[in-house]
N, C-alpha and C positions, 0 to 999 in steps of 0.2 A: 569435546571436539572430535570429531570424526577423521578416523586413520585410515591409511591405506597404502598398502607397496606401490599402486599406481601413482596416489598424488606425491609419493617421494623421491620415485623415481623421475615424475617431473621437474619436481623443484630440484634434484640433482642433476636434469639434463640442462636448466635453464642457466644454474649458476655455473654451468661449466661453460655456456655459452658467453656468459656473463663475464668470468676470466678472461678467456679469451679473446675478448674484442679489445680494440683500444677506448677506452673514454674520457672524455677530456672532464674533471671536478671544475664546480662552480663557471661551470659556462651554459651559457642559456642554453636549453634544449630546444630543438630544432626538430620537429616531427615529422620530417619531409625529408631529413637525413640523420636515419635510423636503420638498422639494420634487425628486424623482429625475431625472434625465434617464431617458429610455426608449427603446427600439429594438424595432421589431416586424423578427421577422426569422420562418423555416419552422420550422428545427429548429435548439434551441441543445443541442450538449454540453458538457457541464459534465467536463473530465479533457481533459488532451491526449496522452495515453498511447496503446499499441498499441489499444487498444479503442475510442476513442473518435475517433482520427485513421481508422483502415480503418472505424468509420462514415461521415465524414465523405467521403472519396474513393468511397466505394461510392454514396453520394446524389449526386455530382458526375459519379460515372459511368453513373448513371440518368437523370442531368439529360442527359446527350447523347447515350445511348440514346433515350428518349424523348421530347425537341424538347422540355420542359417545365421553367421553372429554375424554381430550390427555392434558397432563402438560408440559407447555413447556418455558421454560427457554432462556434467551439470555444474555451470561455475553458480557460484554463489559467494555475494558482496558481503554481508556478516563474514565474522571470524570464524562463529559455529555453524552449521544446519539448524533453525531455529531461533536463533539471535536477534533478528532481524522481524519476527512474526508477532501481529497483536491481531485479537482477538475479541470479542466478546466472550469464545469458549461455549457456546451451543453448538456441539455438529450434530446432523441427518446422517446417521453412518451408512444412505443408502450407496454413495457413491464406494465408498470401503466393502463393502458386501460384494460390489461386484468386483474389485480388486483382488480381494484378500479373503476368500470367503472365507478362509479356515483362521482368521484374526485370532475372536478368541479365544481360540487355543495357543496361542503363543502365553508366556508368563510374562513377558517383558512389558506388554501393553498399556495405554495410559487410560484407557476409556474405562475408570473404575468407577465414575460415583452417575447412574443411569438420572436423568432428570423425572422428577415424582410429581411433582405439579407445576403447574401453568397459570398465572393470574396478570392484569393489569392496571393498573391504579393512576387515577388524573389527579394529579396535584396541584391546590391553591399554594399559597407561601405559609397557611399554616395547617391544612387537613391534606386527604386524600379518599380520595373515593372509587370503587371499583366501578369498573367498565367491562362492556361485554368483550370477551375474548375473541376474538375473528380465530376461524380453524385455521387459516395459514399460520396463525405464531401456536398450537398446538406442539408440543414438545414429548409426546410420549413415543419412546421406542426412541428419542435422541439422551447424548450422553454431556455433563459438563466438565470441561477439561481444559490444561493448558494449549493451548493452540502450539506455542512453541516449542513444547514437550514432545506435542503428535508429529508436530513437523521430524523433531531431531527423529522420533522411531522412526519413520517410513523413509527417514534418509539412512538409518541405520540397512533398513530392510533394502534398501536399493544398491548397500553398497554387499551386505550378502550374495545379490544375482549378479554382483560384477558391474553396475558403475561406477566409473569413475566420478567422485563427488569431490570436487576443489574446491572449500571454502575459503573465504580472504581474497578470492579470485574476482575484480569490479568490472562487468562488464561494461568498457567503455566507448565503444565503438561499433558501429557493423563494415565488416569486408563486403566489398561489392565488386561486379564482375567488370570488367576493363571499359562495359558502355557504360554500367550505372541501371544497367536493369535488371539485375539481379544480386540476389543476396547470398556472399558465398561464405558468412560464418561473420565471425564477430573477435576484438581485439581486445584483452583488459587493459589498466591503466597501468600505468608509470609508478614505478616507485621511486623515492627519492629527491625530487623537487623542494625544492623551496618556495617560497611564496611568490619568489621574484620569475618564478619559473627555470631558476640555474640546478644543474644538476649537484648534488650531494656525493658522497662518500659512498652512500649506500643505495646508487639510482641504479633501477633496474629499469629494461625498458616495456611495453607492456607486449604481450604475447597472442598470436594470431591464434586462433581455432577455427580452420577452415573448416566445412561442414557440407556435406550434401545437404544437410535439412538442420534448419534455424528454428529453433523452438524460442519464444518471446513470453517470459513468464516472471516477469518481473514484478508483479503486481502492479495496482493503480497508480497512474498515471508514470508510468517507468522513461528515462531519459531514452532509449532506445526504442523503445514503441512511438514515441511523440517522434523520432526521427523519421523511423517506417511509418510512419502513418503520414506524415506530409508528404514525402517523397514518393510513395504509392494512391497516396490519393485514398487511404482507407474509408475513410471518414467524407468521402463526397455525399453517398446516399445516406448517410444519416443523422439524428441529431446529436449537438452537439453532447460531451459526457457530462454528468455534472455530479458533485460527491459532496458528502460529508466529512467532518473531522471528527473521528472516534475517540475520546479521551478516558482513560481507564484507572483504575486502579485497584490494587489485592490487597485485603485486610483479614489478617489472622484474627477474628471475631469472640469475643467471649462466649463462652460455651454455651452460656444462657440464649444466648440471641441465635445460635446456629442452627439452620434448617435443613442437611442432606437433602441435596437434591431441587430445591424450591428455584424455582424462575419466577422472578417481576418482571414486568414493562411501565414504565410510566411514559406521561404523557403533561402536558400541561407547564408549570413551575418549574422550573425559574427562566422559562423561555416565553417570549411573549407571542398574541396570537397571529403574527407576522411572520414567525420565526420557525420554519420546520427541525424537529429533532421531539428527543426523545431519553430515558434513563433506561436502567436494565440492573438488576440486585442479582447475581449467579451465587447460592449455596455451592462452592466445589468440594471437593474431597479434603479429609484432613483439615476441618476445621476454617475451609480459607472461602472468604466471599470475593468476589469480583463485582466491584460496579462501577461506573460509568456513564458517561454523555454523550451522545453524540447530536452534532450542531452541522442542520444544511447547511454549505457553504456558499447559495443562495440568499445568505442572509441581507438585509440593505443596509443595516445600519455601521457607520464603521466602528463607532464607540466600542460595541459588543468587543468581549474580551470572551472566548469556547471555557480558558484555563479557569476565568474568574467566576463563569457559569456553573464550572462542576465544581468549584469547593464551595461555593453559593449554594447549589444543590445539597451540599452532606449540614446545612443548617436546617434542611427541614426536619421538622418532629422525627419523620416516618428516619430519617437517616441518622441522626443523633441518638434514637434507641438500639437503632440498630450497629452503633458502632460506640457504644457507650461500654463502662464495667473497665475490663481487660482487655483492651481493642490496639491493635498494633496494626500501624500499614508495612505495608513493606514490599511493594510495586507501584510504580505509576509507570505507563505507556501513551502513546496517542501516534492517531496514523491516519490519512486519509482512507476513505472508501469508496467504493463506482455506488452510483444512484441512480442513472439512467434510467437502468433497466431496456427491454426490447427496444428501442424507441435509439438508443444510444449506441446500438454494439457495431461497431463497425466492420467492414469486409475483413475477414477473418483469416485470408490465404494470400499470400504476395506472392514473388517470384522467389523462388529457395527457404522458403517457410510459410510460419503462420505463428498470431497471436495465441495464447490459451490462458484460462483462468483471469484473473482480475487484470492482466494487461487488454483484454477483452471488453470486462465489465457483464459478470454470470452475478450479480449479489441480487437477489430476492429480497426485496428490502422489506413489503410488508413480513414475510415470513422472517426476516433479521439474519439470516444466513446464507453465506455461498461457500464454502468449502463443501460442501458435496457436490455445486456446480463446477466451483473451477475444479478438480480432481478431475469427473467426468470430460470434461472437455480438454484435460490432457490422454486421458486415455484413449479417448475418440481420433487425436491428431496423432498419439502414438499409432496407430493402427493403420493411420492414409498412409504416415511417415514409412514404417514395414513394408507397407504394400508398395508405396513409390521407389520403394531402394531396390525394390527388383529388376528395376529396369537397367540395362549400362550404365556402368558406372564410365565409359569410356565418353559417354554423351556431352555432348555441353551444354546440350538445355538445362535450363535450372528446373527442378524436381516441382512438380506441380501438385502443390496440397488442397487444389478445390474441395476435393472428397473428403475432405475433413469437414468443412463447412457445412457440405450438404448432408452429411453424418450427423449432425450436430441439430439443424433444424429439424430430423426425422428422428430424434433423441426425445427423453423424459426434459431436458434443460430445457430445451425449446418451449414446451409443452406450456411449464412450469410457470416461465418467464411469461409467455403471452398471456396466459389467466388473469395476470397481477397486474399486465403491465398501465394501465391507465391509474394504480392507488398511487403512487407516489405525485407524477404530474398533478392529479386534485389539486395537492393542497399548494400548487404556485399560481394561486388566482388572488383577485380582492380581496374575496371570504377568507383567505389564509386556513387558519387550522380547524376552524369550524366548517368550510364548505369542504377540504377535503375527510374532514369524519363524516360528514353527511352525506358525499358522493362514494367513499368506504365503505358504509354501510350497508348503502345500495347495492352496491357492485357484487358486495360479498353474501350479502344474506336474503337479497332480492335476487340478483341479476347472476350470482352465483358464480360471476368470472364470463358469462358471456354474452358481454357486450359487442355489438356488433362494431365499434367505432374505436378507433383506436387517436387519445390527444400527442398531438407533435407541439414542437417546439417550432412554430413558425417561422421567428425571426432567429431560428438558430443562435440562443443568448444562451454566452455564456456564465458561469457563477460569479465572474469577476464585472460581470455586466451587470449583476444587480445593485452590486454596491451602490449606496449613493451618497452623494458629497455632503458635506455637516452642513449645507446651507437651505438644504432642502426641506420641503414640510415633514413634521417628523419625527426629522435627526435628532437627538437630544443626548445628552454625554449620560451614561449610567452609571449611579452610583452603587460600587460592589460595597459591602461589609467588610470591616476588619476581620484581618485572618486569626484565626485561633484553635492557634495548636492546641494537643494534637490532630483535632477534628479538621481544620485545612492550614494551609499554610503556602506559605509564598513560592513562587514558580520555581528557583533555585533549590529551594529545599527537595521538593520535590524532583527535580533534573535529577541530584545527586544519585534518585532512586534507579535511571534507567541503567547505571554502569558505563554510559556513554563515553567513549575515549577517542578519539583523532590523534594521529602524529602533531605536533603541536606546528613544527615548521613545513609546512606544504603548502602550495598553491588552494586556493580557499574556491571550493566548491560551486558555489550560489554566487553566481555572478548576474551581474545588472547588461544586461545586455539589449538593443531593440534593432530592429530590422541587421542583427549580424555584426551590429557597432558597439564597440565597449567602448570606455574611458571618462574620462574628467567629466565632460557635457554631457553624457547621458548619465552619469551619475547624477548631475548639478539637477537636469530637467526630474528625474527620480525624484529626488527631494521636492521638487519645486511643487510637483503637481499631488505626490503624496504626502506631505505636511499641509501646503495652502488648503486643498481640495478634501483631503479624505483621512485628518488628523492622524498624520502616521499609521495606517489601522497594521500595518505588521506589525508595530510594536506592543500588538495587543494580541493582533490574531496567533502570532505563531506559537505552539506550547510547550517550546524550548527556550527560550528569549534571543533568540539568534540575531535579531534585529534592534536596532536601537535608535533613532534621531535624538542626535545630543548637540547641547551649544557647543560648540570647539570653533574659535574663529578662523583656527590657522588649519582645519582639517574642511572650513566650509569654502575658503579660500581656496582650495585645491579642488574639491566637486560637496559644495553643498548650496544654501540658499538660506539667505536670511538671517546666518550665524547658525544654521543648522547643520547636522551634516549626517549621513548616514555611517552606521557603525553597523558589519557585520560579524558578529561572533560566532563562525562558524565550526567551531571547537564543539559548540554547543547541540550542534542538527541532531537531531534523531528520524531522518532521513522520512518524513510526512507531509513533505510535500505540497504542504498547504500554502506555502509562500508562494509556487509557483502557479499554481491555480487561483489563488484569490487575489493577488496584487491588482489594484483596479488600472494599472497602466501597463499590465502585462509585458512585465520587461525583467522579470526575477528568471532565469534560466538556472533548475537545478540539476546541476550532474557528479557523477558517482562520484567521492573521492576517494584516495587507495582503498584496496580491499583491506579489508578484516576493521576498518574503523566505523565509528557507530553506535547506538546502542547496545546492549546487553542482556536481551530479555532473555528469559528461565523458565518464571512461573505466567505469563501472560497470555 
C-alpha cells in the first residue's frame, strides 16, 4: 500500500474534524445536513489506474519543467494503487517511452518477461487450428506483465514527484458550481452507514476536493462519468458505448508446459457463431500463464452464463495440456471493457474537466490493448490541464479543457483508433463471426485500414438492447459441463480467489432503481420482467454471483413476483460492472461503496 506524510496528514486533519463536530449514532444520515471537510487542491483525479497516474507524473513533470507547482491529487476506490486493475497484461510500452524515457533503468521495474511470439488459433470443441495473424495484434517490442503490479509502480513513481495518491478514497460524487454548470471537483463517500442508511460508531462523513480541473479516470463505465456524461450531454454526437466482459485467470503452469514470453489468441469455441469474443493463453514471468475470455456483452441469448464459458473453455484439449502435470491456479479476475472504439468516444471536455483513458473508451480492440492509449490521453489532458492553470486563479470561469480533445485527435491515439475502427462493428451483423473475419480480412490485408466509410450504430443500441427474451427464435437454455476441479470449478471457489472484502454492514451498493424511483414496486416490476421475460440472465451473467432470484415467499411479498424474489449479495462485487450495463430493463444503478472495499488483485 502506498504511504505518504501527505495522505496522513489528511486523514489526521479529517479525524480531527471528525472529533470535533457533534454526531448523532444510529440516526439516519441526512446528506443535505452535513457539514464536509474540504480541500482546495489544482487538479483532482478521480482513478488511480494507468490513466489517471501518467496524468498525474506528467503535471508533476511540468511542475519542474516550468518552476510553477500545481497540487495534484489522485483518489483512488481500491485499498491499494493496483487493486482494483485487470488486465489481459500485453502492454505497447509506446505510451511509457514517452513518459519515462529513462524506465528501464530504474531496478524496481515490472516489464521483465518481453513477449517472443505471436500466434492465433480457431477452436472446435475438440481441435484448433491456426489463423493468419492480422499486424494489429503483432506483439513484438511489447512486454507481459501484471497490469496491477505496473499500476502499483507508476503509482509509486508519482508519489516520488510529490502526488498526493489516497487510496481507499471512493469517489462518490461530483461538486458543481451554484448553477449546475460547471464542475468544481468531486466528494468521496461516507463511512460508517449501515444498511438502513443510520449512521455507526465509526461514520465518517465523506470529503469535498474542490479542484480547478477534474480529471475522470475511472475506467469503464465509471459512476461518475455516467453522471457527467448525461448532465453534459457528452455522448449526444455519438454512439452509444458498448463493452465486453473480460474473465481471467493466473496459473502457476508445470514447467513442462511453460513458454517465456508466448502470446495466443483464440477465436471460435466455446462461443457460438452469434456471439462476439474471444481467448488469450499469456506465458508471464516466473513461471505464471494468464488466460482468459472475454464475451461481447452484445450477446442475445440470456441463458449464456461469461463464468461458465471460461471453465468451459479450460476443457478443451489445447487447455487441459496446457494446464495438466503440476498446475496450480491461483488468480481469477473479471472486469468489463469499452468496445466501441471511434465510433463511441464521447465529447471528451466539460465544464472544469475532461474524461481520459477508459472512462473515455481509447481500447483497440483488434490490436487487444489500450493501456498505452489511456496513459497517452492522460498525458495529453495533463498538459491542457498545466497550460489552463495559467490563467487566474481569481476567475470563475470554469477552466476550459477543449485543448485536450483537439490534442488528442492530432495524437498517434486518434490515428490508431480510426485504422481499426470499423473491425469490431463487422462482426454485429447476421453473418456474426464469419462476416466480421471476412470484412477483417479485407480491411486489413486488402484495404489496409483505409476505408473510406466508416459503420455507426444507427439506432443507437445499446448492449442491454440486444438481449432477447427466452421466447424468442433461437433462445434455448445451454447446457454447461460439470465442473472439475482442479481444472474449473464453481463460481464461489473461485470468488474466494479475488480477496474481495466489504464492510459487511453498509448500505448495499447496486441498487435497483428506474427513472430516480427505488423501492418495493420497482423492485417487484425487476423481478417481474426479468425472471418472466429474460430467465433471471444476472444470475448467470454476473462473475461474482452477486445476484440471485430465489423462492422466498415472505421476501416476494415485500418486492418480488411469482414467489420470486431478487437477492442481492453485494459482499460479493468485484466492482465490473457488468450488471449495470447488461440488465435488459436497465434499472441496476452501480455506485462506489466505501473506499478501500473490493477485490484484491496482486498478480493480474
Amino acid at each position: 500500500m502506498l504511504r505518504s506524510g501527505r495522505y496522513k496528514s489528511l486523514a489526521v486533519r479529517q479525524l480531527r474534524f471528525l472529533h470535533s463536530s457533534a454526531r448523532c449514532r444510529r440516526e439516519l444520515f441526512d446528506p443535505n445536513n452535513v457539514e464536509r471537510p474540504s480541500d482546495e487542491v489544482d487538479v483532482c483525479i478521480v482513478g488511480g489506474g494507468p490513466a489517471g497516474l501518467s496524468a498525474a507524473i506528467r503535471l508533476k513533470q511540468l511542475e519542474q519543467e516550468k518552476g510553477r507547482e500545481v497540487r495534484v491529487v489522485v483518489l483512488e476506490k481500491g485499498a491499494e494503487i493496483g487493486s482494483h486493475i485487470v488486465s489481459g497484461a500485453v502492454i505497447e510500452p509506446r505510451a511509457l517511452n514517452e513518459l519515462l524515457p529513462s524506465w528501464s533503468e530504474r531496478d524496481d521495474h515490472p516489464l521483465t518477461q518481453p513477449a517472443l511470439s505471436s500466434s492465433m488459433r480457431f477452436l472446435t470443441p475438440t481441435r484448433s487450428f491456426p489463423m493468419p495473424h492480422p499486424p494489429q495484434m503483432s506483439n513484438k517490442g511489447n512486454y507481459i506483465l501484471s497490469l496491477s503490479r505496473f499500476t502499483a509502480w507508476l503509482g509509486g513513481i508519482a508519489e516520488e514527484l510529490g502526488v498526493e495518491v489516497y487510496p481507499g478514497f471512493a469517489g462518490a460524487g461530483v461538486v458543481y458550481s451554484a448553477d449546475g454548470k460547471s464542475v468544481l471537483g468531486v466528494r468521496t463517500n461516507e463511512v460508517g452507514l449501515d444498511r438502513q442508511g443510520r449512521m455507526k460508531e465509526t461514520f465518517e462523513p465523506g470529503m469535498e476536493f474542490r479542484a480547478r480541473v477534474t480529471l475522470l479516470a475511472e475506467g469503464a463505465h465509471g459512476s461518475l462519468t455516467k453522471e457527467v456524461c448525461k448532465r453534459f450531454e457528452l455522448r449526444k454526437e455519438s454512439d452509444p458505448q458498448t463493452y465486453g466482459i473480460g474473465l481471467k485467470e493466473v496459473w502457476r503452469v508445470d514447467p513442462a508446459q511453460y513458454r517465456p514470453g508466448e502470446v495466443v489468441h483464440t477465436m471460435g469455441w466455446p462461443l457460438d457463431a452469434k456471439t462476439y469474443g474471444g481467448g488469450w493463453v499469456y506465458h508471464m514471468a516466473d513461471g505464471l500463464v494468464s488466460l482468459g475470455l472475454v464475451v461481447g456483452l452484445d450477446y442475445a441469448n440470456p441463458y449464456l452464463s461469461p463464468y461458465n464459458e471460461l471453465q468451459r473453455m479450460k476443457h478443451h484439449p489445447y487447455f487441459e495440456k496446457l494446464l495438466s502435470g503440476d498446475a496450480t491456479r491461483i488468480a481469477y479476475a473479471a472486469r468489463t471493457l469499452n468496445e466501441g472504439g471511434l465510433q463511441s468516444v464521447p465529447r471528451l471536455h466539460f465544464p472544469g474537466g475532461a474524461l481520459i483513458g477508459c472512462s473515455a473508451g481509447f481500447v483497440n480492440v483488434p490490436k487487444i490493448k489500450g493501456t498505452h492509449n489511456a496513459m497517452k490521453s492522460g498525458m495529453l489532458a495533463a498538459e491542457a490541464a498545466f497550460a489552463a492553470l495559467e490563467s487566474p486563479s481569481e476567475s470563475e470561469a470554469a477552466v476550459d479543457m477543449s485543448a485536450y480533445e483537439a490534442a488528442l485527435k492530432e495524437s498517434w491515439v486518434w490515428k490508431e483508433l480510426h485504422e481499426v475502427r470499423n473491425l469490431r462493428p463487422s462482426f454485429n451483423t447476421p453473418l456474426g463471426i464469419w462476416g466480421g473475419l471476412a470484412y477483417s480480412g479485407l480491411d486489413t490485408f486488402v484495404l489496409k485500414g483505409r476505408t473510406p466509410w466508416t459503420f455507426r450504430n444507427r439506432q443507437r443500441t445499446t448492449d442491454a438492447a440486444h438481449t432477447k427474451p427466452t421466447g424468442a427464435p433461437g433462445v434455448k437454455p445451454i447446457q454447461y459441463p460439470p465442473f472439475r476441479p482442479p481444472l474449473s470449478t464453481d463460481l464461489l471457489t473461485s470468488l474466494a480467489l479475488t480477496g474481495t472484502n466489504h464492510a459487511e454492514d453498509q448500505p448495499v451498493h447496486l441498487r435497483v432503481t428506474k427513472e430516480g424511483l427505488e423501492g418495493a414496486e420497482v423492485r417487484k416490476e425487476h423481478v417481474r420482467r426479468n425472471v418472466g421475460e429474460f430467465a433471471g440472465l444476472l444470475g448467470r451473467a454476473c462473475p461474482a454471483g452477486v445476484y440471485e432470484y430465489v423462492e422466498d415467499e415472505e421476501k416476494a411479498r415485500e418486492a418480488g413476483w411469482e414467489g420470486k424474489a431478487l437477492v442481492i449479495n453485494s459482499q460479493n462485487c468485484i466492482h465490473c460492472k457488468l450488471c449495470d450495463i447488461k440488465v435488459p430493463t436497465q434499472d441496476i444503478n452501480w455506485t462506489v461503496p466505501e473506499g478501500g472495499g473490493g477485490p484484491k488483485y496482486t498478480i493480474t
